[in-house]
C-alpha positions as CSV (number, residue, x, y, z in Angstrom):
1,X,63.0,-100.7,66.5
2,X,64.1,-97.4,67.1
3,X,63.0,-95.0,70.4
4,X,61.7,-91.7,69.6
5,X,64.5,-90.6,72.0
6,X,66.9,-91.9,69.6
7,X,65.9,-89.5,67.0
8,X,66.9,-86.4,68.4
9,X,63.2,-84.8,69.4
10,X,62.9,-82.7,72.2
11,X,63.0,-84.2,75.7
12,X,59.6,-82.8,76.7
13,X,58.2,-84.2,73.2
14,X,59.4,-87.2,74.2
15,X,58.0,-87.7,77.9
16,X,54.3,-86.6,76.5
17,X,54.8,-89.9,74.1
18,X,55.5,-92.1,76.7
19,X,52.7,-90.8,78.8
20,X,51.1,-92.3,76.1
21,X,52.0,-95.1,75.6
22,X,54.5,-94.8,72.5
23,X,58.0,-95.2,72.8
24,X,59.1,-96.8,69.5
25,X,59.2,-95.3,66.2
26,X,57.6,-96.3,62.9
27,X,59.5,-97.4,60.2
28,X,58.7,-94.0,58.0
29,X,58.8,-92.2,61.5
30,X,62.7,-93.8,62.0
31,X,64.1,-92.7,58.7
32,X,62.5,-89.3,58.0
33,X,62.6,-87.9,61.2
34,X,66.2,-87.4,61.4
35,X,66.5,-85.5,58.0
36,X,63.4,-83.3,59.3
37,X,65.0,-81.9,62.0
38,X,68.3,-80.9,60.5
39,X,66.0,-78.8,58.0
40,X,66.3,-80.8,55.1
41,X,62.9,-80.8,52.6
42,X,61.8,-84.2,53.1
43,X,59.4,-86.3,50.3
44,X,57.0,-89.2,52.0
45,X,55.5,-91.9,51.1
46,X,54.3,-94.7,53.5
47,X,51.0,-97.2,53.4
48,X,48.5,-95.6,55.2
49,X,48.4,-95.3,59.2
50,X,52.2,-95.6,58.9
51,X,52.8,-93.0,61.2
52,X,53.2,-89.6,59.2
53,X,51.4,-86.8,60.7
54,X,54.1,-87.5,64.0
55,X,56.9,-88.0,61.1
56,X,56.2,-84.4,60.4
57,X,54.6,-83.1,63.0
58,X,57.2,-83.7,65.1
59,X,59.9,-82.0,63.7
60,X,58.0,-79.2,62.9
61,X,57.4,-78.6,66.9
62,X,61.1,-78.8,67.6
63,X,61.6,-76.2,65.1
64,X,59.3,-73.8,65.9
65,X,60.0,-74.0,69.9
66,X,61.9,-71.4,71.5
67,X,60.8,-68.4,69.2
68,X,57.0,-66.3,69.5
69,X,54.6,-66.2,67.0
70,X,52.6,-62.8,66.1
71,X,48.6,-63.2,66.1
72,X,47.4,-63.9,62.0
73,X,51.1,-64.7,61.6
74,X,51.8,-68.4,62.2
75,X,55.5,-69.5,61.3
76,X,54.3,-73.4,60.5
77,X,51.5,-74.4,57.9
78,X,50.2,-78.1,57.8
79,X,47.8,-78.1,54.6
80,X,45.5,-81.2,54.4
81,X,42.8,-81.7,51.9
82,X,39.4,-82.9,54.4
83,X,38.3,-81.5,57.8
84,X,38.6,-84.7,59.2
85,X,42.2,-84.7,59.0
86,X,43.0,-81.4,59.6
87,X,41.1,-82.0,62.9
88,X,43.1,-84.9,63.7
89,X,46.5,-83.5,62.9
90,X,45.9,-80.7,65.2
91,X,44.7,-83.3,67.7
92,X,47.7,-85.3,68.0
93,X,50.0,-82.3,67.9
94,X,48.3,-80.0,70.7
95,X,49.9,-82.2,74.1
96,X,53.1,-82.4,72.4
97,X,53.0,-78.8,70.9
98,X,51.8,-77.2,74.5
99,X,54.9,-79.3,76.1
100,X,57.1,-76.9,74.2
101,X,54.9,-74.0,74.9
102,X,53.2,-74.1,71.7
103,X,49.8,-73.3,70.1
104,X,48.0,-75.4,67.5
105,X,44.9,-74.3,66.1
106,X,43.0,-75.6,62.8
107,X,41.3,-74.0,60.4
108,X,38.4,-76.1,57.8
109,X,35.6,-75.4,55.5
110,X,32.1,-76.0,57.2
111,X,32.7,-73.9,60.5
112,X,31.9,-70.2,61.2
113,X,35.1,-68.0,59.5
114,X,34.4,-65.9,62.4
115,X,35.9,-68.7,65.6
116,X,38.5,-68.8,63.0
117,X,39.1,-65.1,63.1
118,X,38.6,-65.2,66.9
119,X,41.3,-67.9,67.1
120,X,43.9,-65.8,64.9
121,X,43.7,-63.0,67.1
122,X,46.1,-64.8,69.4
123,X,49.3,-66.4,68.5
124,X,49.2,-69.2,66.3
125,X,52.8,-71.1,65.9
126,X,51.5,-74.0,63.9
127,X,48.2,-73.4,61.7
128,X,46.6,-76.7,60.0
129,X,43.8,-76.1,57.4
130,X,42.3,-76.6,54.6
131,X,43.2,-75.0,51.4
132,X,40.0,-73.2,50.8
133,X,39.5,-72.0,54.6
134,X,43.1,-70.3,54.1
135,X,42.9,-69.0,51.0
136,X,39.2,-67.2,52.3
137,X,41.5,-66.0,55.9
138,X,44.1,-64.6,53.3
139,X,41.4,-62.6,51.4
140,X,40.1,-61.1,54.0
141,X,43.7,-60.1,55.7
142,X,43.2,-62.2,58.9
143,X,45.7,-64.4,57.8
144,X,49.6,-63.9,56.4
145,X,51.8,-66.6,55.2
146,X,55.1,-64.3,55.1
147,X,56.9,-65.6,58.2
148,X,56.3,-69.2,57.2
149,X,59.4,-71.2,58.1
150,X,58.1,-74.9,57.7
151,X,55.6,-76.1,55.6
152,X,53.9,-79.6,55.6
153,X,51.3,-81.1,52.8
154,X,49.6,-84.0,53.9
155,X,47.5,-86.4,51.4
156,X,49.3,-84.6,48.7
157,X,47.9,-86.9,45.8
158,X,44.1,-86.3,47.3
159,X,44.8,-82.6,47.0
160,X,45.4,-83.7,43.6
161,X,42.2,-85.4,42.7
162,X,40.1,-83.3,44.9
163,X,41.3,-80.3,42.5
164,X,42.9,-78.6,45.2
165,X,46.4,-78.1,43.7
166,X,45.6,-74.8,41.9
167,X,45.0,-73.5,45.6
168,X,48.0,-75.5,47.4
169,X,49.6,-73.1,44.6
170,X,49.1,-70.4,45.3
171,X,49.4,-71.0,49.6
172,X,53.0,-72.0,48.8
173,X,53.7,-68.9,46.7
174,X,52.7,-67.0,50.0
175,X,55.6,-68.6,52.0
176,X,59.1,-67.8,52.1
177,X,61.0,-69.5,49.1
178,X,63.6,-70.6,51.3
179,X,61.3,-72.2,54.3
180,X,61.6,-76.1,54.3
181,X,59.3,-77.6,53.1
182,X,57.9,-81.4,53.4
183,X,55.2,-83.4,51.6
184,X,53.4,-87.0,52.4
185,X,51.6,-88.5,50.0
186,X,50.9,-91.8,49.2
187,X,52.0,-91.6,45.7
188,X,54.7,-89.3,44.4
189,X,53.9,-89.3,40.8
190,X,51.7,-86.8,38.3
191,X,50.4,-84.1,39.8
192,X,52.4,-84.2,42.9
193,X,55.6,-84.6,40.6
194,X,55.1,-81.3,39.1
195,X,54.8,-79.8,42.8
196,X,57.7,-81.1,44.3
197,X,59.4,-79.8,41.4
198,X,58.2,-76.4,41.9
199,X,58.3,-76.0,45.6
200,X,60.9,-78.5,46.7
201,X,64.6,-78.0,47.4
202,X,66.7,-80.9,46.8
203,X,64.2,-83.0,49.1
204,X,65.3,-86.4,50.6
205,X,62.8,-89.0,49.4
206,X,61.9,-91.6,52.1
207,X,59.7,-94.3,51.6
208,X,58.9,-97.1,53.6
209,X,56.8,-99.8,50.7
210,X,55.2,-99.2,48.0
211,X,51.0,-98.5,48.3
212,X,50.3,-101.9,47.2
213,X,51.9,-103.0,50.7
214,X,49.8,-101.7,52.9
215,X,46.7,-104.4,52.5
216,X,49.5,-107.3,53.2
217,X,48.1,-107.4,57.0
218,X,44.6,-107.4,55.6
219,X,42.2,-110.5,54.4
220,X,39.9,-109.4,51.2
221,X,37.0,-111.4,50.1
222,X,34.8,-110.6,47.4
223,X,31.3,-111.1,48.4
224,X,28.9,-112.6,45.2
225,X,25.8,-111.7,46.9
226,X,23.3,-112.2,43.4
227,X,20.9,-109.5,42.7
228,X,20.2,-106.3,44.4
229,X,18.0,-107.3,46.8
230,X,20.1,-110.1,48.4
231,X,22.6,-107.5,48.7
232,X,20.7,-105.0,50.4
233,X,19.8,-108.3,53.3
234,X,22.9,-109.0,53.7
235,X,24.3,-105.2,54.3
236,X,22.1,-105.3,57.3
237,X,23.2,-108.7,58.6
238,X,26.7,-107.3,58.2
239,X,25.7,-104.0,60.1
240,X,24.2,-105.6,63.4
241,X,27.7,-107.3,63.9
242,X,29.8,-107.1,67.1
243,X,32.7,-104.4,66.4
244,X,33.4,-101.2,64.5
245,X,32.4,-101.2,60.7
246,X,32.9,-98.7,58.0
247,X,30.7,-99.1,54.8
248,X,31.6,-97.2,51.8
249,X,28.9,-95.9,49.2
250,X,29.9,-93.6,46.2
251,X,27.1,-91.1,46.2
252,X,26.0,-88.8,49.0
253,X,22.7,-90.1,48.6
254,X,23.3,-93.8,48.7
255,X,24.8,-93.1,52.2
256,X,22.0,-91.3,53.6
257,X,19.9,-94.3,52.3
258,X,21.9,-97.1,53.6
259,X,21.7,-94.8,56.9
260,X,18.6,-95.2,57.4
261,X,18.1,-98.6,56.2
262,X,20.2,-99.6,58.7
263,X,18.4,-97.6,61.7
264,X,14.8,-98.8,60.4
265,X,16.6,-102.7,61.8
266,X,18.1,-101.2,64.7
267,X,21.9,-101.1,63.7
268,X,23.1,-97.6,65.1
269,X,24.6,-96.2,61.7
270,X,26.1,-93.0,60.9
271,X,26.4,-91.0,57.5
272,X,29.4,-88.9,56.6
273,X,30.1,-87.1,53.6
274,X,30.9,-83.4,52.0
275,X,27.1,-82.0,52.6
276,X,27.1,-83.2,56.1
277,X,27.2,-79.9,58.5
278,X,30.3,-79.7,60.4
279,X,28.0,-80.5,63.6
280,X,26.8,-83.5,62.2
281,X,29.9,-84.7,60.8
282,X,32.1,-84.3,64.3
283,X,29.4,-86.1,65.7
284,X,29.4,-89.0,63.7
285,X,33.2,-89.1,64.0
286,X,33.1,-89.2,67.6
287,X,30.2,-91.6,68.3
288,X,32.4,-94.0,65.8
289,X,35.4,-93.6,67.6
290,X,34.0,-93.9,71.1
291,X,32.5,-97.0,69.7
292,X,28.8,-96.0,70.6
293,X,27.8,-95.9,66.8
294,X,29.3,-99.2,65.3
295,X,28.3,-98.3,62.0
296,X,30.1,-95.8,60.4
297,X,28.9,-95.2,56.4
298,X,30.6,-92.7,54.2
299,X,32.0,-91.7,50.9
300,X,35.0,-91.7,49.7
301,X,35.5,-88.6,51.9
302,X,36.1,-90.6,54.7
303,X,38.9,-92.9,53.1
304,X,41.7,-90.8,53.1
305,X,40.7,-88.5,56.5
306,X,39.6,-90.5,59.3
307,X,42.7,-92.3,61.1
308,X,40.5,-94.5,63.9
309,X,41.6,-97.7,65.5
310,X,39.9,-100.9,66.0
311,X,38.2,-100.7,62.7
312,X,37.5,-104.6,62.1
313,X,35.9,-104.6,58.9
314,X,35.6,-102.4,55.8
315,X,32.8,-103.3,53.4
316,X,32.5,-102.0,49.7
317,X,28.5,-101.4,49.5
318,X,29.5,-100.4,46.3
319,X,32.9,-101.0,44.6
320,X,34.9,-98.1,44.2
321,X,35.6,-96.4,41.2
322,X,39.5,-96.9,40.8
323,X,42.1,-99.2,41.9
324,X,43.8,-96.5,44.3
325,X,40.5,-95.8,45.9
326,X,40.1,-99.2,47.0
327,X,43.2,-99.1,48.9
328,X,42.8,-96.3,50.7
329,X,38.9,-97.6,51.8
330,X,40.7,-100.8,52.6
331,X,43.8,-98.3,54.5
332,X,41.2,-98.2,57.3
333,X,41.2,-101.6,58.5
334,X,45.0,-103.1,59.9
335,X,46.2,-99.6,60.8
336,X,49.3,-99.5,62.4
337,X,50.0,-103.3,61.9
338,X,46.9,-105.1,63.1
339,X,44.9,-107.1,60.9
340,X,41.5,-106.7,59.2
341,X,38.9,-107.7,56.6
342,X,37.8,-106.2,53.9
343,X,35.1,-107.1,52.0
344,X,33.4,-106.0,48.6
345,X,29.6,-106.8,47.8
346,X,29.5,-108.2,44.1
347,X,26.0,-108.4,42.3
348,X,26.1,-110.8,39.3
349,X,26.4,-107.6,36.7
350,X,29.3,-105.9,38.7
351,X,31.3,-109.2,39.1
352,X,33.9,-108.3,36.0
353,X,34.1,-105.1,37.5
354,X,35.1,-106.1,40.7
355,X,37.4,-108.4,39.2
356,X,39.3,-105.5,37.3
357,X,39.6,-103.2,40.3
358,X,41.4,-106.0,42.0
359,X,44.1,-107.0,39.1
360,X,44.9,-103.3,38.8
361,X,45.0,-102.4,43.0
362,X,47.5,-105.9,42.8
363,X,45.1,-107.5,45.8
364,X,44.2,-111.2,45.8
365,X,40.8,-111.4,47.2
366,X,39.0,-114.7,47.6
367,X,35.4,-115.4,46.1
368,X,32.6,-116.4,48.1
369,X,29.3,-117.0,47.1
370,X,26.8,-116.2,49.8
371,X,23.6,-115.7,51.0
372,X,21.9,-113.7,53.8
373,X,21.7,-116.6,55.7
374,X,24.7,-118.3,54.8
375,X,27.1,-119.7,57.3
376,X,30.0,-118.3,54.9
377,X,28.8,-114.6,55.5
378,X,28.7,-114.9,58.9
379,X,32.1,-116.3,59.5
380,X,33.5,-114.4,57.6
381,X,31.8,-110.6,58.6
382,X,30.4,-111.8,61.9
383,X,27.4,-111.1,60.4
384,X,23.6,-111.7,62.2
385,X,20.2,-111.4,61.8
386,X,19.4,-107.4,63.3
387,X,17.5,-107.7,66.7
388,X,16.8,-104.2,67.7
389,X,13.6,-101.9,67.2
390,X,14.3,-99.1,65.2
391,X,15.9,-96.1,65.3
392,X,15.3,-92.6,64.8
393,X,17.1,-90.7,62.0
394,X,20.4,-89.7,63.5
395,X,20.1,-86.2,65.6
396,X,16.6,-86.6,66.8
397,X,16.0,-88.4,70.3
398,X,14.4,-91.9,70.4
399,X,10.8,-92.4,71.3
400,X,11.7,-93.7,74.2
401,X,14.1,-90.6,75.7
402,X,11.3,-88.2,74.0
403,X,8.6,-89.6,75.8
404,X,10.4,-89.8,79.0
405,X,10.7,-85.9,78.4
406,X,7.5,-85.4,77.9
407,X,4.9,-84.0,80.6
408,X,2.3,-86.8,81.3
409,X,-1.2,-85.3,80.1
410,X,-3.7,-84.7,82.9
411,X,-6.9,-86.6,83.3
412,X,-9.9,-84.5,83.5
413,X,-10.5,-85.4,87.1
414,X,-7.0,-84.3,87.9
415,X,-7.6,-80.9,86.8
416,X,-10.5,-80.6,88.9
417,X,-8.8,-81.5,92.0
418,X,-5.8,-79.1,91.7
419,X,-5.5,-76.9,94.1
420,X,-7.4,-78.5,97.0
């Protein structure tokens, strides 16, 4: 393995690593970050929690230090397609960005434009956001691309299918044509061929395996749980488990559902998805990650922005739609190397389904037939029978904390002696 201070970063980038912990780099880390820092335009393409914001994140820091920044002007632009991940790009570059005397800020959908306008007002040296939220900054003159000198797109392909390009566009038509520019993704084809095409200067292509490889640390079982009803049993078993979980459902409506299913058992559960206030969604981001809400269900929102570890078990509620979906739901179990299980729940009619998804996403998942009491579904999940009373929908205190807030009434008799 290679150090990070083998690689040429900063010194002070460098000690804020090891403060935490990290000292080696990954393998997409090792090869790209050398080609980023002499200014080259760099294409990525690693299995997911491979290390890439820090493969260009990085270098982006060492290039900008040493030179200010103008308020509304930054002169680097990470674009990333959810909030979720813009939130936690700018989170893992602000320690190593202030060592160099650098400011990070991020800018998403779902939050008042007006912190955002607040925030320009100062200096801004690297600016992550969303397409959308730049493109309204832009509009109304708070923000200016023109001094640009590195420009990084994360999740380039779920730009793509989120629609997004047509914005990511016109963003890059705002920078300098002749600022490097870098682009992750975790396939380089299609959409995000045409791109690079445009945008790119003779980029160096790095890329560590091929998508397919990033479930090979993972064990997949398909779950043939029968008709709905068994399925809906043994979701719940599955939720009051020891550990974190993250259940994926593909409408915003099955997850505020399965929510609440969940809570009526006792199994502290989460919803997260695009109608979700930005409140609610930070929230349920960081009760999940400080492991107080085990439970974490979401759409497919969730599969390509949330980088959290310790993520023991993803469960298809329902299967996804497309092979490429499923392994990026699957992308957050086994990050960084560890292992993890993934499971998808099978009713009899979705069985051939299920079956397809997993020829064409190149996984060999075993079949299990179970049961909600079956010793195969627990072993497996860890799955048990719920034990809790139930919970209030997420936000609103339990009865317990309410009624320890509330004023005891007073007895008739109590009234009349007040005062004596």
């Amino acid at each position: 393995m290679t150090s990070f201070a083998e690689l040429g970063l900063p010194q002070p980038i460098v000690r804020v690593l090891r403060n935490q912990g990290i000292t080696d780099a990954f393998p997409i880390q090792e090869a790209a970050i050398p080609d980023a820092l002499a200014g080259r335009d760099v294409l990525g393409r690693g299995p997911t929690g491979s290390g890439k914001t820090f493969t260009f994140g990085l270098p982006m820091l060492a290039r900008l230090s040493g030179a200010p920044s103008r308020p509304g002007r930054p002169r680097g632009l990470v674009l990333a397609p959810t909030r979720e991940l813009a939130a936690q790009i700018r989170e893992r570059l602000t320690e190593p960005a202030a060592t160099l005397g650098l400011r990070v800020i991020d800018v998403v959908g779902g939050v008042n434009i007006n912190h955002h306008i607040r925030a320009l007002a100062a200096p801004v040296d690297l600016l992550v956001a969303t397409p959308g939220r730049a493109e309204d900054l832009i509009n109304q003159k708070k923000l200016d691309l023109g001094g640009i000198e590195v420009t990084a797109l994360d999740e380039a392909d779920q730009m793509a299918d989120m629609g997004f390009l047509p914005q990511v566009r016109k963003l890059l038509d705002r920078t300098p044509d002749d600022g490097q520019r870098m682009l992750f993704s975790a396939t380089l084809d299609g959409d995000v061929e045409k791109l690079v095409k445009a945008y790119m200067h003779d980029p160096v292509t790095h890329s560590t395996a091929p998508v397919e490889a990033s479930v090979d640390t993972m064990e997949h079982y398909v779950l043939e749980v029968g008709d709905r009803e068994s399925r809906n049993e043994v979701v719940l078993r599955i939720g009051a488990r020891e550990g974190r979980t993250i259940m994926f459902m593909r409408t915003k409506h099955g997850v505020d559902r399965q929510v609440k299913k969940l809570r009526r058992v006792g199994v502290d559960a989460q919803g997260l998805h695009g109608d979700k206030g930005q409140g609610a969604r930070t929230r349920a981001i960081e009760g999940f990650t400080s492991g107080s809400t085990p439970v974490l269900v979401a759409t497919d929102i969730a599969a390509r922005g949330i980088d959290i570890g310790g993520v023991s078990l993803v469960v298809h509620v329902d299967p996804p739609a497309e092979h490429k979906a499923y392994l990026h739901r699957a992308g957050r179990t086994a990050r960084a190397g560890t292992s993890g299980t993934v499971v998808t729940l099978a009713m009899d009619e979705q069985r051939g389904e299920v079956a397809q998804l997993l020829r064409r996403a190149g996984v060999d998942a075993e079949s299990v037939r179970v049961t909600p009491d079956s010793e195969a579904l627990a072993r497996i999940t860890g799955a048990r029978v719920p034990a809790g009373p139930p919970l209030p929908p997420p936000g609103q205190p339990s009865p317990v904390a309410a009624g320890a807030k509330r004023r005891p009434r007073r007895t008739r008799r109590q009234h009349k002696g007040r005062g004596r």
